[in-house]
mmCIF file as gemmi writes it, N, C-alpha and C atoms, coordinates in Angstrom:
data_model
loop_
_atom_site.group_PDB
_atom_site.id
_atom_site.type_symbol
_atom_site.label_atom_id
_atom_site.label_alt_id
_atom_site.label_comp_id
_atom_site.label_asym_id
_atom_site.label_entity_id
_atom_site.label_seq_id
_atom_site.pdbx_PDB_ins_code
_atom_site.Cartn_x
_atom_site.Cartn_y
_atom_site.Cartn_z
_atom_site.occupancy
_atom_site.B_iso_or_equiv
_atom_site.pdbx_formal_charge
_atom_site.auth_seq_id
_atom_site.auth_asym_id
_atom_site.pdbx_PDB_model_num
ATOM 1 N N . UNK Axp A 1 ? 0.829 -1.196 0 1 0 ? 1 A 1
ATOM 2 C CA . UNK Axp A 1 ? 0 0 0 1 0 ? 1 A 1
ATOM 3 C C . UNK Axp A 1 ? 0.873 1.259 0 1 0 ? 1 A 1
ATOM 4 N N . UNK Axp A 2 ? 2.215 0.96 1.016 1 0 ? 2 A 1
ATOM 5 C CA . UNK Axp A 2 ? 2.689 2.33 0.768 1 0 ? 2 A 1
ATOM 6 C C . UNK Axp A 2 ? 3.596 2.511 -0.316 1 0 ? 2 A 1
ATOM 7 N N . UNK Axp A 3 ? 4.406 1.742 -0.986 1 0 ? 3 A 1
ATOM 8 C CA . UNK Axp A 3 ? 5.062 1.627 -2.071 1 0 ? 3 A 1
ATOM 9 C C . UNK Axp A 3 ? 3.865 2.054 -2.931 1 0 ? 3 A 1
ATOM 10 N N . UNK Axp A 4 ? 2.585 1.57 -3.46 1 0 ? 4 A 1
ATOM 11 C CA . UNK Axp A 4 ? 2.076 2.295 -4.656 1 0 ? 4 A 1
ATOM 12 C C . UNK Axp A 4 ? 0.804 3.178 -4.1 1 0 ? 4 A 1
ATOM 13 N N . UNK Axp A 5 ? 1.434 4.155 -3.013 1 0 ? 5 A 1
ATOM 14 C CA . UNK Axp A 5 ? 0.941 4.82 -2.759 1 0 ? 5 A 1
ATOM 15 C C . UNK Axp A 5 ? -0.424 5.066 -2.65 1 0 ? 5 A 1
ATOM 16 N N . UNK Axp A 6 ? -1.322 4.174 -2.146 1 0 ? 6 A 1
ATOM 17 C CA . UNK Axp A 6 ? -2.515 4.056 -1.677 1 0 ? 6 A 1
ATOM 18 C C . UNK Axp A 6 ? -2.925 4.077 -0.557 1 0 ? 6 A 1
ATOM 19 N N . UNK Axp A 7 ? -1.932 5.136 0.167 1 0 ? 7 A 1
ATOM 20 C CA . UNK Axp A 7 ? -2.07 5.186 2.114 1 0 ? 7 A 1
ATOM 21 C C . UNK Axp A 7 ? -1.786 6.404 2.455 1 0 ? 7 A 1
ATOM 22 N N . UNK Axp A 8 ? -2.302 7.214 3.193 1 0 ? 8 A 1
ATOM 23 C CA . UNK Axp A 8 ? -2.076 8.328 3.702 1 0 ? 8 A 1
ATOM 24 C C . UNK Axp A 8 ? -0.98 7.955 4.502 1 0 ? 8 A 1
ATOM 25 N N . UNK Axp A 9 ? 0.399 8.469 5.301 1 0 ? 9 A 1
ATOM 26 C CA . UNK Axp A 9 ? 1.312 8.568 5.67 1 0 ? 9 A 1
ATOM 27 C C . UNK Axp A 9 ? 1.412 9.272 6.485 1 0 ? 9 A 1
ATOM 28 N N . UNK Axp A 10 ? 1.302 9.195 7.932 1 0 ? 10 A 1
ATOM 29 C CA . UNK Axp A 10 ? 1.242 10.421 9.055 1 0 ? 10 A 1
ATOM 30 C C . UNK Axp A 10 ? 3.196 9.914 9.943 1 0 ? 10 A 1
ATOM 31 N N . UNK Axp A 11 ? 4.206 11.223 8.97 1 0 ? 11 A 1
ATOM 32 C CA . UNK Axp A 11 ? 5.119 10.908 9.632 1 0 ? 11 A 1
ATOM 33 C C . UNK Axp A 11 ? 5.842 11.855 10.56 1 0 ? 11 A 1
ATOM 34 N N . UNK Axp A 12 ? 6.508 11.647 11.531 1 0 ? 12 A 1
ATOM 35 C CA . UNK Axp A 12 ? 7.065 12.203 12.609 1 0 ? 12 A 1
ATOM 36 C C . UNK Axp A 12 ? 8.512 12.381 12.576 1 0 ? 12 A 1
ATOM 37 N N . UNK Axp A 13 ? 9.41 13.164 12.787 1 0 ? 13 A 1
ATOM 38 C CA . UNK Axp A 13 ? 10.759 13.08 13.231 1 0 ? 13 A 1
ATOM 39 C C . UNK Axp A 13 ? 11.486 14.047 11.906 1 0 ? 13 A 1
ATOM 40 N N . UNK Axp A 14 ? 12.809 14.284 12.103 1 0 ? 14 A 1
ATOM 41 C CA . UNK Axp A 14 ? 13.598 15.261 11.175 1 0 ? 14 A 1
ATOM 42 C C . UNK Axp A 14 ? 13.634 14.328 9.691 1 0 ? 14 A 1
ATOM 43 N N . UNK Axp A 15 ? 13.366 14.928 8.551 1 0 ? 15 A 1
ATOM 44 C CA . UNK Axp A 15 ? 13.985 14.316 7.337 1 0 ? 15 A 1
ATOM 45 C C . UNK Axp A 15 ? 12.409 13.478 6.676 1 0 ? 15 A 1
ATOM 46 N N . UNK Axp A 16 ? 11.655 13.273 7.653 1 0 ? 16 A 1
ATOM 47 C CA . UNK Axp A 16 ? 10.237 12.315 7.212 1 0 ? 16 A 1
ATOM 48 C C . UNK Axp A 16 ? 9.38 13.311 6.105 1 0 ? 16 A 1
ATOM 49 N N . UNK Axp A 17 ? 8.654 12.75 5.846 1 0 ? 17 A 1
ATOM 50 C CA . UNK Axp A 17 ? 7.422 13.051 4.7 1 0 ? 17 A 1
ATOM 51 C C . UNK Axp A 17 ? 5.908 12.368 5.073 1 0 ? 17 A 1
ATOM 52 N N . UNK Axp A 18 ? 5.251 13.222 5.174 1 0 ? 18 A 1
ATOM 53 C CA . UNK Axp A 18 ? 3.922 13.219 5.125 1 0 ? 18 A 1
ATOM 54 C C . UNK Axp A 18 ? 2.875 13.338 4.255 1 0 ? 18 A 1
ATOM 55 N N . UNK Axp A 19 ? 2.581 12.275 3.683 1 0 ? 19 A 1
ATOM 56 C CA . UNK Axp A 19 ? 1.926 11.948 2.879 1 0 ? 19 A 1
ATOM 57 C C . UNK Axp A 19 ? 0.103 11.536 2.638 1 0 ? 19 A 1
ATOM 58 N N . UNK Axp A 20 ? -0.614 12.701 2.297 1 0 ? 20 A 1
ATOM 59 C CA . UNK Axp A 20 ? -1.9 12.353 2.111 1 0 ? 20 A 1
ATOM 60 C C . UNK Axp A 20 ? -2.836 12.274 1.087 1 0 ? 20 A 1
ATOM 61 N N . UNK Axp A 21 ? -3.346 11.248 0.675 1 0 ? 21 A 1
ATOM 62 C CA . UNK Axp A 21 ? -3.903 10.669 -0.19 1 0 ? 21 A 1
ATOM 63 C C . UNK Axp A 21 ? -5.615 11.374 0.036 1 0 ? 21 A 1
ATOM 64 N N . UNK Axp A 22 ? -6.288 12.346 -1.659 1 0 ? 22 A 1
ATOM 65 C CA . UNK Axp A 22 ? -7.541 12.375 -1.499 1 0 ? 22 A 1
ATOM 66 C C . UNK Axp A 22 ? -7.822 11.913 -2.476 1 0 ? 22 A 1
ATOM 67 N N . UNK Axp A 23 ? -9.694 12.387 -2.445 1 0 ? 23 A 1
ATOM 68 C CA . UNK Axp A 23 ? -10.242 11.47 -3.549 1 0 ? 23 A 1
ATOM 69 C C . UNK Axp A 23 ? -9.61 11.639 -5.068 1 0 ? 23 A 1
ATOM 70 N N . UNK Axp A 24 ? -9.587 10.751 -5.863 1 0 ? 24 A 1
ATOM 71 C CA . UNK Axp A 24 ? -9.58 11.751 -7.135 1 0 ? 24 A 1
ATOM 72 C C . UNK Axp A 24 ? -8.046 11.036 -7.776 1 0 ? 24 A 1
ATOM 73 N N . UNK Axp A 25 ? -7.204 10.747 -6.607 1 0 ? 25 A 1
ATOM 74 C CA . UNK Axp A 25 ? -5.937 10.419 -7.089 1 0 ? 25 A 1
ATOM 75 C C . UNK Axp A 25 ? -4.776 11.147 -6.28 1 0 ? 25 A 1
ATOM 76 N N . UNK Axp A 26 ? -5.489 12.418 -5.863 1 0 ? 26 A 1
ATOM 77 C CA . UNK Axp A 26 ? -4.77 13.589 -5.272 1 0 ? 26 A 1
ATOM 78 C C . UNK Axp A 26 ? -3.854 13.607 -4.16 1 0 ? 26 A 1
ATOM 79 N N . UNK Axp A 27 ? -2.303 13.482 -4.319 1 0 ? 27 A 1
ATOM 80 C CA . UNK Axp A 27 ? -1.429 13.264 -3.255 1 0 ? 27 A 1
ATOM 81 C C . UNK Axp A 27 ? -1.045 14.9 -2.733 1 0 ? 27 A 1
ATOM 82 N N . UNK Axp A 28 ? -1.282 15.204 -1.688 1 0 ? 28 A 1
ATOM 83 C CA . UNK Axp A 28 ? -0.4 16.218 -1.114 1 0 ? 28 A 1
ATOM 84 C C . UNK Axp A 28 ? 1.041 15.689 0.086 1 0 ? 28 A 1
ATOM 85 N N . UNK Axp A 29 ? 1.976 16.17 -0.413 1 0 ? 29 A 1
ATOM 86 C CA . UNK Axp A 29 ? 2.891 15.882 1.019 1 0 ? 29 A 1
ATOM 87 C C . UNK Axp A 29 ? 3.301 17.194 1.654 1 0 ? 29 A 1
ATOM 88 N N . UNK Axp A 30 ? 3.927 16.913 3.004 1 0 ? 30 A 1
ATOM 89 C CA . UNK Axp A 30 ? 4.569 17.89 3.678 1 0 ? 30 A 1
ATOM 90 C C . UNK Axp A 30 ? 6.031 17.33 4.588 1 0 ? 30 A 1
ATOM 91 N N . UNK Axp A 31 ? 6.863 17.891 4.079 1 0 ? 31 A 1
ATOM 92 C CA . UNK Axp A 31 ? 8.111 17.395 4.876 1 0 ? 31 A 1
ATOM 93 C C . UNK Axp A 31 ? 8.878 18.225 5.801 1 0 ? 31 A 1
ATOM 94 N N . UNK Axp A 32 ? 9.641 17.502 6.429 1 0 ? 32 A 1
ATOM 95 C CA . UNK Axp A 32 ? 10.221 18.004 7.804 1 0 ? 32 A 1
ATOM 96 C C . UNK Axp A 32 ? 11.311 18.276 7.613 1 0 ? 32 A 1
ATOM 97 N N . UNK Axp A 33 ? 12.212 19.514 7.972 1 0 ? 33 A 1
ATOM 98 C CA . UNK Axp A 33 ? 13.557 19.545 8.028 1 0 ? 33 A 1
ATOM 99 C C . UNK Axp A 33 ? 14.374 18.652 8.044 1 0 ? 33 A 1
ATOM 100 N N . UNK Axp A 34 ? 15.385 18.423 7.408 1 0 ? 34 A 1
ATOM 101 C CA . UNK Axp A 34 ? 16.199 17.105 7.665 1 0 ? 34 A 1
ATOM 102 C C . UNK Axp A 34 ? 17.101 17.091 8.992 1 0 ? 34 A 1
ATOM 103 N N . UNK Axp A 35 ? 17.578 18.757 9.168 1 0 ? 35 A 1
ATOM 104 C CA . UNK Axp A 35 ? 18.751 18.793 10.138 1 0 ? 35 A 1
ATOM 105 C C . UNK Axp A 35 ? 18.03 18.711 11.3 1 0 ? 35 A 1
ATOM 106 N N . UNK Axp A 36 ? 18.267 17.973 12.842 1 0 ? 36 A 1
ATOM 107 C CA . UNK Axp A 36 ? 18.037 17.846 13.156 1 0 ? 36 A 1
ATOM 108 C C . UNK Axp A 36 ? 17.788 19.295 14.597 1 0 ? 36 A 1
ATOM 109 N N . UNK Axp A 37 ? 18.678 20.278 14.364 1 0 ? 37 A 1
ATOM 110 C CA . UNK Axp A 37 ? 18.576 21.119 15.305 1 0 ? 37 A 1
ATOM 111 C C . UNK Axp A 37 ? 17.85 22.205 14.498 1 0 ? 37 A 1
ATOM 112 N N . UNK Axp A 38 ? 17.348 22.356 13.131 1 0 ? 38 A 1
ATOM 113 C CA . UNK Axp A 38 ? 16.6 23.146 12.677 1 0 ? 38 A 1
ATOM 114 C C . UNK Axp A 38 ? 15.519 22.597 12.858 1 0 ? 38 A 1
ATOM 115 N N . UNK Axp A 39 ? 15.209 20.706 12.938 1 0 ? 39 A 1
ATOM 116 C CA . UNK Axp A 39 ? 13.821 20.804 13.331 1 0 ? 39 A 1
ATOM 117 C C . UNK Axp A 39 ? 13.079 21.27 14.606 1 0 ? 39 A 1
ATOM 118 N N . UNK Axp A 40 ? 14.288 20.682 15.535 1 0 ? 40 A 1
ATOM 119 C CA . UNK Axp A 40 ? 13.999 20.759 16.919 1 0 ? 40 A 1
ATOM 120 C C . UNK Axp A 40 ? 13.464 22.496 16.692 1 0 ? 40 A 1
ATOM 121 N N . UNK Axp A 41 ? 13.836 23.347 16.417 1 0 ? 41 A 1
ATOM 122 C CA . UNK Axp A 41 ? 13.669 24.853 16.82 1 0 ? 41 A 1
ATOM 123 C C . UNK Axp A 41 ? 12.542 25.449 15.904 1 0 ? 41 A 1
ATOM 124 N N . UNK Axp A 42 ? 12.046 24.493 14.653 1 0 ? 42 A 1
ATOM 125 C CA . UNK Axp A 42 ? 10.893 24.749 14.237 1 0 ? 42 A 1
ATOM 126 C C . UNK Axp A 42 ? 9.709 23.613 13.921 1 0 ? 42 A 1
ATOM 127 N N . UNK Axp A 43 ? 10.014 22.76 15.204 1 0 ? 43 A 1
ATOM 128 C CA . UNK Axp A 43 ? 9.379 21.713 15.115 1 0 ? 43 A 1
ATOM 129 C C . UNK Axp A 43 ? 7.658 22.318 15.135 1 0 ? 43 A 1
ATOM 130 N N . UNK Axp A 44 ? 7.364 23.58 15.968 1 0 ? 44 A 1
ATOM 131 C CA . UNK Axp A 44 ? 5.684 23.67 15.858 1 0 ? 44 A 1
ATOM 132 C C . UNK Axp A 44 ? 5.198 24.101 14.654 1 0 ? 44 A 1
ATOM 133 N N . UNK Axp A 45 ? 6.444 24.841 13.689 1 0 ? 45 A 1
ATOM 134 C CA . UNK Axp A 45 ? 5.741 24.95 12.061 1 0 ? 45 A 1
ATOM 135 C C . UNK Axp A 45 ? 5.576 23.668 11.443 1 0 ? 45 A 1
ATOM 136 N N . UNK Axp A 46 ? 6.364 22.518 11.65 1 0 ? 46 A 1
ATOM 137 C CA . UNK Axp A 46 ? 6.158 21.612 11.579 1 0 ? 46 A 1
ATOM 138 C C . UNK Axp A 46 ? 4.87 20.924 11.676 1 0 ? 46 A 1
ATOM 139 N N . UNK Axp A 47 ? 4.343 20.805 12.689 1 0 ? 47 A 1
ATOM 140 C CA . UNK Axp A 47 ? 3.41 20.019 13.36 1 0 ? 47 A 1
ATOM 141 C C . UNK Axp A 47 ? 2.058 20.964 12.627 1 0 ? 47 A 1
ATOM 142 N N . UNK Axp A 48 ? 2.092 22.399 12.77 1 0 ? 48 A 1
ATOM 143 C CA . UNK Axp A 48 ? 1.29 23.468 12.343 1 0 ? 48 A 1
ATOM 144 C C . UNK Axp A 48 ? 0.799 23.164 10.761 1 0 ? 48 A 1
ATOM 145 N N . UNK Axp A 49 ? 1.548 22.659 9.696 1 0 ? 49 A 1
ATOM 146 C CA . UNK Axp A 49 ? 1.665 22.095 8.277 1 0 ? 49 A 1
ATOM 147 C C . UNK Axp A 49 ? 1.261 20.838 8.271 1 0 ? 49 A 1
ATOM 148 N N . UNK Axp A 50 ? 1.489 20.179 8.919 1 0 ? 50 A 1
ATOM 149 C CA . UNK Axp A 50 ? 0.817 18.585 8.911 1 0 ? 50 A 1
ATOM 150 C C . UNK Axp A 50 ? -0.735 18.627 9.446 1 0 ? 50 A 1
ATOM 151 N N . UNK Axp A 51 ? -1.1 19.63 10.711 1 0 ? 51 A 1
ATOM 152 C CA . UNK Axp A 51 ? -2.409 20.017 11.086 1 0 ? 51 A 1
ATOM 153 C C . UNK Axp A 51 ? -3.122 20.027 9.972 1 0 ? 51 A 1
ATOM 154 N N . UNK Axp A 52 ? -2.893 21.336 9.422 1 0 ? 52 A 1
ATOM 155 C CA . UNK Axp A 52 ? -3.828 21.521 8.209 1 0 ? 52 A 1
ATOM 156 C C . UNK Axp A 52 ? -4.112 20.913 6.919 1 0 ? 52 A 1
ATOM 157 N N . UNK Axp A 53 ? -2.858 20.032 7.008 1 0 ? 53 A 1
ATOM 158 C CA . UNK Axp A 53 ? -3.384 18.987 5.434 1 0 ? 53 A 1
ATOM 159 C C . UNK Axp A 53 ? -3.699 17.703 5.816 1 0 ? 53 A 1
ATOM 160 N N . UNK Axp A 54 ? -3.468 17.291 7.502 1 0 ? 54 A 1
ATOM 161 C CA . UNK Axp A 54 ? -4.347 16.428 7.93 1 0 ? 54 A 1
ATOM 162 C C . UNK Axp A 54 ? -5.898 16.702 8.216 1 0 ? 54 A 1
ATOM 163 N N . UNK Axp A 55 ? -5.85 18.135 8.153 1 0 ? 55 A 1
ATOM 164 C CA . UNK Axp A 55 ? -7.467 18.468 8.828 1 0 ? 55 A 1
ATOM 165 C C . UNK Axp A 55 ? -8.009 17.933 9.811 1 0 ? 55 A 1
């Protein structure tokens, strides 16, 4: 499912991708800083971007 992309993807941590699947075919992602002390320090824009395309 997740290889041919037929799964929404709720991921966590520096470097991940978040992946959501709508009707239609429609993939949106959102990814996370890779470095790990730039995520730490903008980890709530983080979380703030995954909010809203998780809804």
């Amino acid at each position: 499912m997740i290889l041919e992309e037929k799964q929404t993807i709720a991921a966590c941590g520096a470097g991940t991708t978040t992946k959501v699947l709508f009707p239609g075919d429609r993939i949106e992602r959102a990814e996370n800083v890779k470095d790990v002390a730039q995520y730490i320090g903008r980890v709530d824009e983080m979380i703030e971007r995954k909010r809203r395309l998780l809804g």
